[in-house]
N, C-alpha and C positions, 0 to 999 in steps of 0.2 A: 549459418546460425542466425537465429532468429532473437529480438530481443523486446521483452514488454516494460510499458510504462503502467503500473497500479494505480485506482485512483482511491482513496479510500476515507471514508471521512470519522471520526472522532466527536467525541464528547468534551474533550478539552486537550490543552498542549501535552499534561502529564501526561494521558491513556497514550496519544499521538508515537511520545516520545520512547514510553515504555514499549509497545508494540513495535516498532521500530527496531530498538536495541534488541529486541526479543530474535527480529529476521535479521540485523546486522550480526548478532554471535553464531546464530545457525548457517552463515553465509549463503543463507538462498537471498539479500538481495546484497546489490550495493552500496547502495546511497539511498536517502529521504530527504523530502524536502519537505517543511510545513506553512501551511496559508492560513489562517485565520479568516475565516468566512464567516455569513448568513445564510441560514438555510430555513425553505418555509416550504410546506410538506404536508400533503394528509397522514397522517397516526391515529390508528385507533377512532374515526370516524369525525375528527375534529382535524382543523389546519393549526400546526406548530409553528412557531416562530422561534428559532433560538440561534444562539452563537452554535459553531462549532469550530474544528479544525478540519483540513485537508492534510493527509500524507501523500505525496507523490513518490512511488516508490520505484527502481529499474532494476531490473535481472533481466535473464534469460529467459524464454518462452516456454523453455521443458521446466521451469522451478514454478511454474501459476498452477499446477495440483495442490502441491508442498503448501507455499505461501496462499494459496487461500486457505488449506486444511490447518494452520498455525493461526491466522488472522483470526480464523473461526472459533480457534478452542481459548482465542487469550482477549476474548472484543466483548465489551462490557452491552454492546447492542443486542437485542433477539435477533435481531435483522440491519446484519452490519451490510452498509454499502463497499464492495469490494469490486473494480469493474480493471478490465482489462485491455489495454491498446497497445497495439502492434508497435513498433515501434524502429527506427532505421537511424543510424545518428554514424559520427564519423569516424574513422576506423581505429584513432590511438583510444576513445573515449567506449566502443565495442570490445578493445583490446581489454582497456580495465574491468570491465563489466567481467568479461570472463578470466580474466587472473582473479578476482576477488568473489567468487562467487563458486557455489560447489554442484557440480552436474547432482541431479537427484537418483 
């Protein structure tokens, strides 16, 4: 079994937090974690400069249909950053991933 790290970024800690609890009740992921960043970006033909947040999210490799198709219909962006990496980590921590987490 295969296991992904989400990377996905927000508007603020609330959207961050809310999207989150949205994929921890549906148990496609396991855990989040949020970062506080800067992000400077062409939008709309001019370069933005603004706060955001990061979500780092972990599941399963079969749940990145699901959770992108959730991310999408609940993300305040037209064009939310949702990115995907593979991901290998150590076998009691793979363990939880998949007790807490639901096959799609």
């Amino acid at each position: 079994m295969s296991f992904i790290v989400v990377y996905i970024t927000h508007p603020d800690m609330t959207t961050a937090r809310r999207i989150a609890s949205h994929l921890l009740e549906k148990r496609i992921i396991v855990c989040a974690n949020f970062i506080p960043i800067t992000s400077i970006y062409w939008w709309e033909g001019k370069i933005e400069d603004t706060c955001e947040v990061v979500s780092i999210v972990k599941t399963r490799k079969e749940n990145w249909p699901r959770l992108k198709a959730e991310v999408e219909k609940t993300h305040p962006y037209k064009v939310p950053c949702i990115m995907k990496l593979t991901a290998e980590a150590n076998k009691k921590f793979e363990d939880w991933i998949r007790s807490e987490t639901k096959k799609p």
